[in-house]
C-alpha positions as CSV (number, residue, x, y, z in Angstrom):
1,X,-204.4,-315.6,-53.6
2,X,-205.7,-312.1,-53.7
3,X,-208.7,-312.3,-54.7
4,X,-211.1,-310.0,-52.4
5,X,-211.9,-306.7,-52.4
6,X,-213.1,-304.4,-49.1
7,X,-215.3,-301.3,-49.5
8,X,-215.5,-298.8,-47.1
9,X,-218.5,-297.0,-47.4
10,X,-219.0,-294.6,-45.0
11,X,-222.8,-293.3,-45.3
12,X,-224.7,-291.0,-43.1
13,X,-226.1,-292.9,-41.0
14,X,-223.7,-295.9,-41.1
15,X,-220.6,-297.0,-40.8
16,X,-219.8,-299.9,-43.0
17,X,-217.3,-302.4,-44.7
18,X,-217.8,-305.4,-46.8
19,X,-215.8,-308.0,-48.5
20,X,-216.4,-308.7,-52.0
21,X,-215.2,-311.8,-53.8
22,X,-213.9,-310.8,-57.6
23,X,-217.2,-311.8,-59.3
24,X,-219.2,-308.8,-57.1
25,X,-220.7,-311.3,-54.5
26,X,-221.0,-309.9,-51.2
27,X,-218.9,-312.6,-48.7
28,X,-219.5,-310.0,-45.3
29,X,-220.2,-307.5,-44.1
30,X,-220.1,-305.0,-40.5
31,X,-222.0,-301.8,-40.0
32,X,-222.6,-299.3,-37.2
33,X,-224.8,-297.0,-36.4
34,X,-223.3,-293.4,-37.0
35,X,-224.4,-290.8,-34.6
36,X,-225.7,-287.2,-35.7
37,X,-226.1,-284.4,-33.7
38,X,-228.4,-281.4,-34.6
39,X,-227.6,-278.1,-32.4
40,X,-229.8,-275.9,-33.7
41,X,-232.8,-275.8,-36.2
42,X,-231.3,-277.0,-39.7
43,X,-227.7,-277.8,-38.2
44,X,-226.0,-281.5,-38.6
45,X,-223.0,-282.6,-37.1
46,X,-221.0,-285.5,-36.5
47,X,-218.0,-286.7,-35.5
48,X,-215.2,-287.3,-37.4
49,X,-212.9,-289.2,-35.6
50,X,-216.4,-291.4,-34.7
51,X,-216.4,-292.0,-38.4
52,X,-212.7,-293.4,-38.4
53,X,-213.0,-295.4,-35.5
54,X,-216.1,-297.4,-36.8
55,X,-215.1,-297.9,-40.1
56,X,-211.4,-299.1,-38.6
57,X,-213.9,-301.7,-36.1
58,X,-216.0,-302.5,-39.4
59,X,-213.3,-303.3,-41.7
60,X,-211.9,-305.8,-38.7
61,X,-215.2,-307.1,-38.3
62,X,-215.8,-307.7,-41.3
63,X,-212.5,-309.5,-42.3
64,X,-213.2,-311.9,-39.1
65,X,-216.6,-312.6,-40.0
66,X,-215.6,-314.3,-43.5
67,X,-212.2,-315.9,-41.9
68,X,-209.7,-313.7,-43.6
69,X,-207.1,-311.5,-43.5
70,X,-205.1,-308.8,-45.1
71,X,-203.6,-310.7,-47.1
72,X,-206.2,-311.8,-48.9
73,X,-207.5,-308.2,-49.9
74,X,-206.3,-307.2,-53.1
75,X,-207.3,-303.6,-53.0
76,X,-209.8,-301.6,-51.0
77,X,-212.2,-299.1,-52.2
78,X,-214.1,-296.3,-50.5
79,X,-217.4,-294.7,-50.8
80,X,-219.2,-292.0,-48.6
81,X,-221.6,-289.1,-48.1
82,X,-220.7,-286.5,-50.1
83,X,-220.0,-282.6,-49.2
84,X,-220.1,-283.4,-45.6
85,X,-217.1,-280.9,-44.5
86,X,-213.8,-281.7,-42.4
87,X,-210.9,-279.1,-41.2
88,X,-208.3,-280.8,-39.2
89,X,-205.2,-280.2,-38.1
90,X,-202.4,-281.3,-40.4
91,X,-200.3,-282.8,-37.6
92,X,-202.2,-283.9,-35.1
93,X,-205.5,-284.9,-37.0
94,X,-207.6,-283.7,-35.0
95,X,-210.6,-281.8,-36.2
96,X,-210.7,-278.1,-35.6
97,X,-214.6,-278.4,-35.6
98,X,-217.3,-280.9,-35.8
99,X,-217.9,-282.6,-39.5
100,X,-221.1,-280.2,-41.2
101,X,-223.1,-283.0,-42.9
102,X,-224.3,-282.5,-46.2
103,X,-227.9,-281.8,-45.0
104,X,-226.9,-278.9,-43.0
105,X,-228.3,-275.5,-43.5
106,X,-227.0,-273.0,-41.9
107,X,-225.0,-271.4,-44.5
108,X,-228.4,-270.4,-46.3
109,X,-228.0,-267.4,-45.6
110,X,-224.9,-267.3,-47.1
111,X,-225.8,-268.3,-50.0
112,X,-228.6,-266.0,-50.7
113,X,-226.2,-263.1,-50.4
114,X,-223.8,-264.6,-52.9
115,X,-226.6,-265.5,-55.1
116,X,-226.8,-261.8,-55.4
117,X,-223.1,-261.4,-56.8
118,X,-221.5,-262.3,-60.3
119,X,-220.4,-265.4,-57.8
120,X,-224.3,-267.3,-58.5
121,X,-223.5,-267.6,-62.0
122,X,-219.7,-268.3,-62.3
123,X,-220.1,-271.1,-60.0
124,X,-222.9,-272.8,-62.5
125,X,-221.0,-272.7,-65.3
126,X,-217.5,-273.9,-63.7
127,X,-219.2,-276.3,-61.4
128,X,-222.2,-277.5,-62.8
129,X,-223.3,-276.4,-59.1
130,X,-225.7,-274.3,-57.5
131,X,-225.1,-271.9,-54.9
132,X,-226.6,-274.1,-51.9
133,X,-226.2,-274.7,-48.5
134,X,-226.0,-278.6,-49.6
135,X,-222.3,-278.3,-51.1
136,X,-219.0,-277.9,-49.1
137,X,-217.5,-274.5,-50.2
138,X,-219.9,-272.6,-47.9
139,X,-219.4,-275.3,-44.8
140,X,-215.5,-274.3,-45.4
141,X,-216.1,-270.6,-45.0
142,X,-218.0,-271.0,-42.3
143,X,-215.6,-272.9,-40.2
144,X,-212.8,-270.6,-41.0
145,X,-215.1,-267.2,-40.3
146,X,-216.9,-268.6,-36.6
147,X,-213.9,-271.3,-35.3
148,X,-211.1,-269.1,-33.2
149,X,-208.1,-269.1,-34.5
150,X,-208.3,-271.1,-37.8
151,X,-208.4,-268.7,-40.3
152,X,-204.9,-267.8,-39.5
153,X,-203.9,-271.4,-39.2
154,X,-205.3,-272.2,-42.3
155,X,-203.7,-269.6,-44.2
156,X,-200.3,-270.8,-42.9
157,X,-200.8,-274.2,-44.3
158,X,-201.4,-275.8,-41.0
159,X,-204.7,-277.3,-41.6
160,X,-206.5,-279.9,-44.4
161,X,-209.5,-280.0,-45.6
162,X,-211.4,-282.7,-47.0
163,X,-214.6,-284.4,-47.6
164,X,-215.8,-287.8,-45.4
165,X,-213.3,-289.7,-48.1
166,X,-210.1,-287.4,-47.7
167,X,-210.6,-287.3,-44.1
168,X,-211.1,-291.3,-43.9
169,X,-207.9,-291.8,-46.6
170,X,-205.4,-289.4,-44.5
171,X,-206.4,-291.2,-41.2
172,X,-206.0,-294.9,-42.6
173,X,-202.8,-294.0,-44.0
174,X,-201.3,-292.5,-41.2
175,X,-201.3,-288.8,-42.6
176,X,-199.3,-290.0,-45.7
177,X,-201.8,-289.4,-48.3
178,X,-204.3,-286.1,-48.4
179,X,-206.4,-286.9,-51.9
180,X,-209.4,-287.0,-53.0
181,X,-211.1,-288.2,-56.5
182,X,-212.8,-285.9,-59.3
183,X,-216.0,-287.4,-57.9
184,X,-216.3,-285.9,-54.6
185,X,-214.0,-282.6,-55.6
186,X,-217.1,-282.0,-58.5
187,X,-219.3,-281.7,-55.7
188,X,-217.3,-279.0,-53.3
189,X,-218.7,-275.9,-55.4
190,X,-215.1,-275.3,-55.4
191,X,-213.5,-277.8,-58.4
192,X,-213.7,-276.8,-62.2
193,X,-215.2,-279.7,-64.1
194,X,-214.3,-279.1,-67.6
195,X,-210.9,-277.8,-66.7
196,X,-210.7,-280.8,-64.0
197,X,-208.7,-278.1,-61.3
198,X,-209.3,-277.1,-58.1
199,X,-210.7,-273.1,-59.7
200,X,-208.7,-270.2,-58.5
201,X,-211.0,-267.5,-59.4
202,X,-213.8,-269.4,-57.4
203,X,-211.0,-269.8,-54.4
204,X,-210.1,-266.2,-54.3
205,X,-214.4,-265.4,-54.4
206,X,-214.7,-267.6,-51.5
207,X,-211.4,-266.4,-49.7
208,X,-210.5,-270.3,-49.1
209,X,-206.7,-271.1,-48.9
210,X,-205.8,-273.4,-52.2
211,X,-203.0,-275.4,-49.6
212,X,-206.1,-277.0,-47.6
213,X,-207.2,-278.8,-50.7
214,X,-206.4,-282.3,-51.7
215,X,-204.9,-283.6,-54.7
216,X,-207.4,-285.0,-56.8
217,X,-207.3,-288.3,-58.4
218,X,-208.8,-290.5,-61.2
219,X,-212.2,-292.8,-59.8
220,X,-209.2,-295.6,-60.1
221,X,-205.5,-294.7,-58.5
222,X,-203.6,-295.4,-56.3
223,X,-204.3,-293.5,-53.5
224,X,-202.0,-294.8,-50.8
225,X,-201.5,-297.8,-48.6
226,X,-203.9,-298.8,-45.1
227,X,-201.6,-298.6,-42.6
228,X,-199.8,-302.0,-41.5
229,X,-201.0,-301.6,-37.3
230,X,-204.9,-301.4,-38.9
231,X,-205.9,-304.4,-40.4
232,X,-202.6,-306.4,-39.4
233,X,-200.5,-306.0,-42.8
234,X,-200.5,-302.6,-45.5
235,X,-203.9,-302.8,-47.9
236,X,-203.5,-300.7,-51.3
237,X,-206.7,-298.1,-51.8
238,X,-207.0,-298.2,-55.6
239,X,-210.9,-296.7,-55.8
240,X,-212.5,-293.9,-54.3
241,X,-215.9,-292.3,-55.4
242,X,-218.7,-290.3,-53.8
243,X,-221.7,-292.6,-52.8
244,X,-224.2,-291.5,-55.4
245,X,-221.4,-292.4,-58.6
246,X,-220.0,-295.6,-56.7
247,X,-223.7,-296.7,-56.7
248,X,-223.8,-295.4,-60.6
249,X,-220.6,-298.0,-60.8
250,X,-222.2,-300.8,-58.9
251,X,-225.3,-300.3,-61.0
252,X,-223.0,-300.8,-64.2
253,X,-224.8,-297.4,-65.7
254,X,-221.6,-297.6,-68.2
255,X,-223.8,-295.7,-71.0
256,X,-225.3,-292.5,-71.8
257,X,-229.0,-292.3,-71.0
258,X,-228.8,-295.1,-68.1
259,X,-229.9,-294.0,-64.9
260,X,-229.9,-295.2,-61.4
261,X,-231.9,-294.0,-58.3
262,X,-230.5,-294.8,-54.6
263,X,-232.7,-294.7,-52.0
264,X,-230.9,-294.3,-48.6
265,X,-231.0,-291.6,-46.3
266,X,-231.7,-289.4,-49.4
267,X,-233.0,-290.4,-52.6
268,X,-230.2,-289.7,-55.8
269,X,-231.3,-289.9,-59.0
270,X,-228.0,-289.9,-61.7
271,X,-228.3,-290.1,-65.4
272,X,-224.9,-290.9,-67.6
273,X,-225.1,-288.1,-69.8
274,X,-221.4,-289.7,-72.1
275,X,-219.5,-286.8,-72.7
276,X,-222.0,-284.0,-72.4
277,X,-222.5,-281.2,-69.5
278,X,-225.8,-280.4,-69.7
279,X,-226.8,-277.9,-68.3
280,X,-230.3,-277.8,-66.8
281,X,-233.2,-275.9,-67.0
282,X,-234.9,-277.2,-64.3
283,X,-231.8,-276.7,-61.2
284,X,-230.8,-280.4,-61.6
285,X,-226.8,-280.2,-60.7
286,X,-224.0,-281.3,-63.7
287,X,-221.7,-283.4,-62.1
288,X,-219.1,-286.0,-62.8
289,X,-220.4,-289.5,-62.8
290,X,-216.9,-290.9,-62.8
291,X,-213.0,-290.4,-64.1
292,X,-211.1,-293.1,-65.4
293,X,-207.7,-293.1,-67.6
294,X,-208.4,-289.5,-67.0
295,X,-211.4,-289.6,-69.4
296,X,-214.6,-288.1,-67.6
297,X,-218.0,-289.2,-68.4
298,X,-220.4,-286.9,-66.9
299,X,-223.8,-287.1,-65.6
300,X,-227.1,-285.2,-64.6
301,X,-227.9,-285.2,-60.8
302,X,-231.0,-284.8,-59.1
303,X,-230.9,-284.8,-55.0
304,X,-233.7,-285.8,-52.9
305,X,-232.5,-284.8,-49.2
306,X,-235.1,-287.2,-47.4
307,X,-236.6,-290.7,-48.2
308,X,-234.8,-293.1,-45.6
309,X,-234.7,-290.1,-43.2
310,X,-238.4,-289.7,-43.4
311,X,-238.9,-293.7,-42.3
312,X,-236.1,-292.9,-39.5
313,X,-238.3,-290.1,-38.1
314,X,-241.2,-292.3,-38.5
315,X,-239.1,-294.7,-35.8
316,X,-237.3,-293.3,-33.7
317,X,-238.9,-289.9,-33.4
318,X,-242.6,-290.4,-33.8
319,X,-242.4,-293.9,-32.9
320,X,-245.2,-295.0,-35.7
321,X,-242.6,-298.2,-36.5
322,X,-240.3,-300.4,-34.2
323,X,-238.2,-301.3,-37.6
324,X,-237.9,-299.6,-41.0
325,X,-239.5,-303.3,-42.6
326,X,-242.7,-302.7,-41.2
327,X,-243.4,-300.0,-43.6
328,X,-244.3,-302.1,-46.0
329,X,-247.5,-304.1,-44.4
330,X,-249.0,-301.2,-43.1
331,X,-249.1,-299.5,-46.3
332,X,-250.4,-302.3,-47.5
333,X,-253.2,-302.5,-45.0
334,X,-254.8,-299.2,-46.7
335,X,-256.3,-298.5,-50.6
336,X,-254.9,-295.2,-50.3
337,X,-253.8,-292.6,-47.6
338,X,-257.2,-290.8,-48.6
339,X,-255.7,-287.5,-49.6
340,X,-252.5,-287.5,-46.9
341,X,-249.3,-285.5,-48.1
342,X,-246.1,-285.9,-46.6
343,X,-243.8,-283.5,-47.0
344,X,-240.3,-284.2,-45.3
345,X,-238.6,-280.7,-46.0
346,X,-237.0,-281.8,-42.0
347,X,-233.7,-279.7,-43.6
348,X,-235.3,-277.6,-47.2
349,X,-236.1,-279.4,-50.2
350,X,-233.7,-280.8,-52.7
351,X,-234.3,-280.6,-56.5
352,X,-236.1,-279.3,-58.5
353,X,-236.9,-276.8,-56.0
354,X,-234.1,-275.9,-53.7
355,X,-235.6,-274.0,-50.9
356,X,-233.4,-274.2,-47.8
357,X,-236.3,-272.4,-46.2
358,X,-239.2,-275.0,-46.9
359,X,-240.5,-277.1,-43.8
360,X,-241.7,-280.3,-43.3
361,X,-245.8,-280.9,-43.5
362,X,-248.2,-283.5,-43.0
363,X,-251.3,-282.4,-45.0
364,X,-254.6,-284.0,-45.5
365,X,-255.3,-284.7,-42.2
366,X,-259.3,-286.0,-41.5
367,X,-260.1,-287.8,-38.2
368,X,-260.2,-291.1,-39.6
369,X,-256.7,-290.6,-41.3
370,X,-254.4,-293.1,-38.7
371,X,-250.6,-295.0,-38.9
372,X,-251.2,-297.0,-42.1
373,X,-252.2,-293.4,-43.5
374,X,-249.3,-291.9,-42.3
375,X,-246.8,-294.3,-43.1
376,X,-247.8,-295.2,-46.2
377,X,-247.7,-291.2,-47.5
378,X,-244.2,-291.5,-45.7
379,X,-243.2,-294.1,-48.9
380,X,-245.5,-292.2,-51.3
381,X,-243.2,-289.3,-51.2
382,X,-240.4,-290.5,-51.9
383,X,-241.8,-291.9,-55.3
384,X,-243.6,-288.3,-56.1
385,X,-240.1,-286.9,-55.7
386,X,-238.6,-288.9,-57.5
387,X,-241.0,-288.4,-60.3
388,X,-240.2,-284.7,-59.9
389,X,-236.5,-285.4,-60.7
390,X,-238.0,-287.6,-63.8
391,X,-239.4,-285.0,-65.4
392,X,-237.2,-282.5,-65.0
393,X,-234.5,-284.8,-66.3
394,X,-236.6,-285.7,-69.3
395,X,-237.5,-281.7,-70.1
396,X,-233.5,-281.0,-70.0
397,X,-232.6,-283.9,-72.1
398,X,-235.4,-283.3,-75.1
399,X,-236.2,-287.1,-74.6
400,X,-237.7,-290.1,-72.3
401,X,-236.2,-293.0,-70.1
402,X,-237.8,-296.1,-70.3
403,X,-236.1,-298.1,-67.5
404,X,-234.9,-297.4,-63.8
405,X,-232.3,-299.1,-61.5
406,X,-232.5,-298.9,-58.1
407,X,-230.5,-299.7,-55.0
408,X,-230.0,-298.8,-51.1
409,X,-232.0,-299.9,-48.0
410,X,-235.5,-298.5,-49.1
411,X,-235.1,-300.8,-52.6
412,X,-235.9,-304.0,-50.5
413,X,-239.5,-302.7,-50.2
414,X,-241.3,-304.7,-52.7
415,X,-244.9,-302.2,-51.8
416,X,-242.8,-299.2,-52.8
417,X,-240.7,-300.1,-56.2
418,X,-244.6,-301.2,-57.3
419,X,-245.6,-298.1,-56.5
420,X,-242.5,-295.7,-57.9
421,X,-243.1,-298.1,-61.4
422,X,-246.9,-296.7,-61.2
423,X,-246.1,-293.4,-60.4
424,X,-243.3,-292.9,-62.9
425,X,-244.6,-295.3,-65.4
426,X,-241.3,-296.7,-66.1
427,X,-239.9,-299.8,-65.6
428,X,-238.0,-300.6,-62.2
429,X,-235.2,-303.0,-62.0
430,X,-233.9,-304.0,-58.5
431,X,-230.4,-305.6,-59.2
432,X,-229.1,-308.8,-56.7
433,X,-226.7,-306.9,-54.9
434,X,-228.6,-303.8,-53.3
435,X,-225.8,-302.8,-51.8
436,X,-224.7,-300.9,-55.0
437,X,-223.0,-298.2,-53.6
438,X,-220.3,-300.4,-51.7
439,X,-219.8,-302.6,-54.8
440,X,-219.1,-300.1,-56.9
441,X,-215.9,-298.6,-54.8
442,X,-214.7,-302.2,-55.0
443,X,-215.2,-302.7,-58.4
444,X,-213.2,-299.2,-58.7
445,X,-210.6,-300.9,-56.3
446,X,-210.3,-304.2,-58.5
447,X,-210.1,-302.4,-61.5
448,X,-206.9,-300.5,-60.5
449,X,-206.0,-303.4,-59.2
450,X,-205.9,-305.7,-62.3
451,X,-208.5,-308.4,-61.5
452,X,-211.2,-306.6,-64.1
453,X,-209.6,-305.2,-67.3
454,X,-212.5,-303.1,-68.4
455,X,-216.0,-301.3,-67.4
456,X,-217.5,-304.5,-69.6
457,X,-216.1,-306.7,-67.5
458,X,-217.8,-304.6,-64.5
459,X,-221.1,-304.4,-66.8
460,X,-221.5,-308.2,-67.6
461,X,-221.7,-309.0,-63.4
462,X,-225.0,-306.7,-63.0
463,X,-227.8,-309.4,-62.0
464,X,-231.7,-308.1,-61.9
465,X,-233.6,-309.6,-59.4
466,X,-236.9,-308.4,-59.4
467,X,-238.8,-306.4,-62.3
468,X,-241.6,-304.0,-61.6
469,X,-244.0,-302.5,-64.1
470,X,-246.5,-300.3,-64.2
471,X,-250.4,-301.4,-63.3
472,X,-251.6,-298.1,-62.7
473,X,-253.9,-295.9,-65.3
474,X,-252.7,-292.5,-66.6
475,X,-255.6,-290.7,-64.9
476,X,-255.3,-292.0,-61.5
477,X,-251.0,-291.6,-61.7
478,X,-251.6,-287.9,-63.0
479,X,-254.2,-287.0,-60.2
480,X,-252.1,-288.4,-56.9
481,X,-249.0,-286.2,-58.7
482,X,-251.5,-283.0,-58.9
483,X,-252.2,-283.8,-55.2
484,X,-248.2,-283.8,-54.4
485,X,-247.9,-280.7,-56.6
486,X,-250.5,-279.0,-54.8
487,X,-249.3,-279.4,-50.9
488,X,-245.6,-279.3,-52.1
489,X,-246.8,-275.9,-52.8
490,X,-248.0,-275.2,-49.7
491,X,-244.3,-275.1,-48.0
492,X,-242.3,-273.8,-50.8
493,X,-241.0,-270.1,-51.4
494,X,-241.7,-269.9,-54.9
495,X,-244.1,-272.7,-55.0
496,X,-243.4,-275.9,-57.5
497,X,-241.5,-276.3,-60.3
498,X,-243.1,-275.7,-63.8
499,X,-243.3,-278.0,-66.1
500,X,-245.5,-279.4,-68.9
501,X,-247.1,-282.4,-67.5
502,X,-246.9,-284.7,-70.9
């Protein structure tokens, strides 16, 4: 019997694959680590055909840790970083260029130029977008402006582009299937969300060939068939979805004014907004939160570049930690980091401020300030940014959330889901399977697939494990955020957001 389903789910940082059994328990499951490259101040690369080739040995991997086989998958789903850019050649699939990751800046310049043109507000209202280094349009132009020769290849039809899924999907299939799903084209600056079309008007702005692009596909389709020679016999990709809405799946936020938070390399806060595009007042992204039977539901986005990132530095660059788990008791070895800021603008700042230009600082600093100090405003941050998306999301939608769900790595950490309950003063609800992201591509797959029939099917699997609420007073959760406020303004352009503090 068929009854498994493998997710791809190719992050930033990691390659990985796990097998799912049809009730959404996690049987294995194979990662690797995923190298980037940064060649010049603000730049991220990686390799595409690195990508392939680990999530080809993960997928194998993971099929032999659980003693199966093909043959018992029936469907496989994919997940991954969005925006992160690939040009390759349509017959030899080779890329024409390094992958630009998602966190790359350099097109900021870019984009302040355009922002000058009619192009800053055309984009908005077709997209849902702004005009930022963060999405894929720019990455495009660059490649085709600075890479010899592919401009003129492009234009002849000779080359593809696609995002980490489209890329992943044409190479597992042998070339025979160049798609992509509404989910990950919503977030090229380049894809029309209420017309659900790749937009000419912004294409002809941009100067990007229309026969690079992909088709683009419903959350659930049938996207093509794994290659026989890869896992030993054909497996049928039924579900595809960028990583922030496959965790928005996994997570079972099925209804408007549910919203989920992932905490991995970045931090993604998504709330269902039904059938509604709001746009925002506070430069929090419309996007599409997912596309099925061709009906779109559509959500509110806020983007947090670093949280996991900031512990990675923390390892492996300031060596403060041997492992990401020891965050945790040290933070819990201090009352407080006694007035210490972190603020990991390593590549800008996300939403709600969008400055490319901001900079990473550590403020605060006294001489008896040490590690525990230091790592523990390392996890702080990421629950002050978060509260920043909160209350923008709140202000745009006229009302409050009462209840959070979050998932990825950094949701294991028991000290910091305490402390993002105080901080936000919401409830925070961990869910079994933190691995959200992964099980929502193969709940996508398994849908198309026939063994669920509905999203309520999907819904009635979601398991809390652990419930947070908060302990914390109003007055000392208001002062800490007045003290993020205040050095976030220290290394911003414009300074922070505006908002009435409630």
């Amino acid at each position: 019997m068929r009854n498994y389903l493998l997710a791809i789910d190719q992050g930033t940082t990691n390659s990985r694959a796990i097998i799912f059994d049809r009730r959404g328990c996690l049987i294995s499951q194979h990662e690797m680590a995923l190298r980037q490259t940064f060649p010049r101040d603000g730049w991220v690369e990686q390799d595409p055909l690195e990508m392939f080739a680990n999530t080809v040995e993960c997928c194998r991997a993971a099929l032999g840790k659980a003693n199966l086989d093909a043959d018992s998958l029936a469907a496989a789903g994919i997940s991954n970083q969005r925006e992160t850019t690939v040009i390759w050649d349509r017959i030899t699939g080779k890329p024409v260029y390094p992958a630009i990751v998602w966190q790359d800046r350099r097109t900021s310049e870019m984009c302040r130029q355009l922002s000058k043109t009619f192009l800053q507000e055309m984009v908005y209202h077709k997209t849902g977008l702004l005009l930022d280094p963060y999405f894929s349009a720019t990455k495009i132009v660059w490649i085709l402006e600075n890479v010899q020769g592919v401009r003129e290849r492009a234009a002849k039809g000779d080359l593809l582009f696609g995002t980490v899924d489209t890329f992943l999907l044409w190479q597992l299939t042998h070339g025979k299937s160049h798609a992509t799903d509404a989910t990950n084209a919503s977030r090229t600056l380049l894809f029309n969300i209420h017309d659900q079309t790749w937009d000419d008007e912004i294409l002809r702005a941009f100067n990007i060939p229309a026969v690079m692009l992909p088709v683009v596909k419903d959350n659930t389709a049938d996207f093509g068939d794994i290659h026989g020679s890869i896992l030993g016999k054909s497996v049928p990709v039924t579900g595809m979805a960028g990583d922030q809405q496959a965790a928005t799946i996994g997570q079972a936020c099925f209804h408007s004014g549910m919203v989920k938070a992932t905490y991995g390399t970045g931090c993604f806060m998504l709330l269902n907004t039904g059938d509604r595009v709001i746009q925002s007042n506070n430069k929090l992204l419309s996007t599409i939160a997912y596309r099925i039977d061709h009906h779109v539901t559509y959500g509110l986005e806020g983007s947090i570049f670093s949280a996991g990132e900031t512990v990675k530095w923390l390892r492996d660059t300031l060596g403060l930690i041997t492992h990401a788990a020891e965050t945790e008791a040290l933070a819990k070895k201090v009352h407080s980091t006694e007035g210490v800021y972190l603020i990991p603008a390593f590549t800008g700042l996300g939403a709600p401020y969008w400055d490319p230009d901001a900079r990473g600082a550590l403020l605060g600093l006294t001489r008896s300030s040490g590690r525990e100090h230091v790592v523990r405003a390392a996890l702080e941050n990421v629950a002050y940014q978060t509260r920043d998306l909160l209350e923008a999301m709140k202000s745009d939608c006229h009302s409050g959330l009462n209840t959070l769900r979050v998932d990825g790595g950094m949701a294991a950490n028991n000290w910091l889901l305490q402390f993002l309950s105080d901080i936000l003063n919401l409830q925070v609800h961990r869910p079994v399977c933190i691995e959200t992201t992964a099980l929502g591509a193969a709940y996508l797959a398994g849908l198309q697939a026939g063994l669920y029939q509905s999203l309520d099917d999907i819904s009635k699997m979601w398991q809390m494990s652990a419930s947070f609420v908060s302990q914390m007073s109003k007055t000392e959760r208001d002062k800490l955020y007045l003290g993020w406020r205040n050095a976030v303004n220290k290394v911003t352009r414009a300074g922070a957001f505006s908002l009435d503090q409630k």
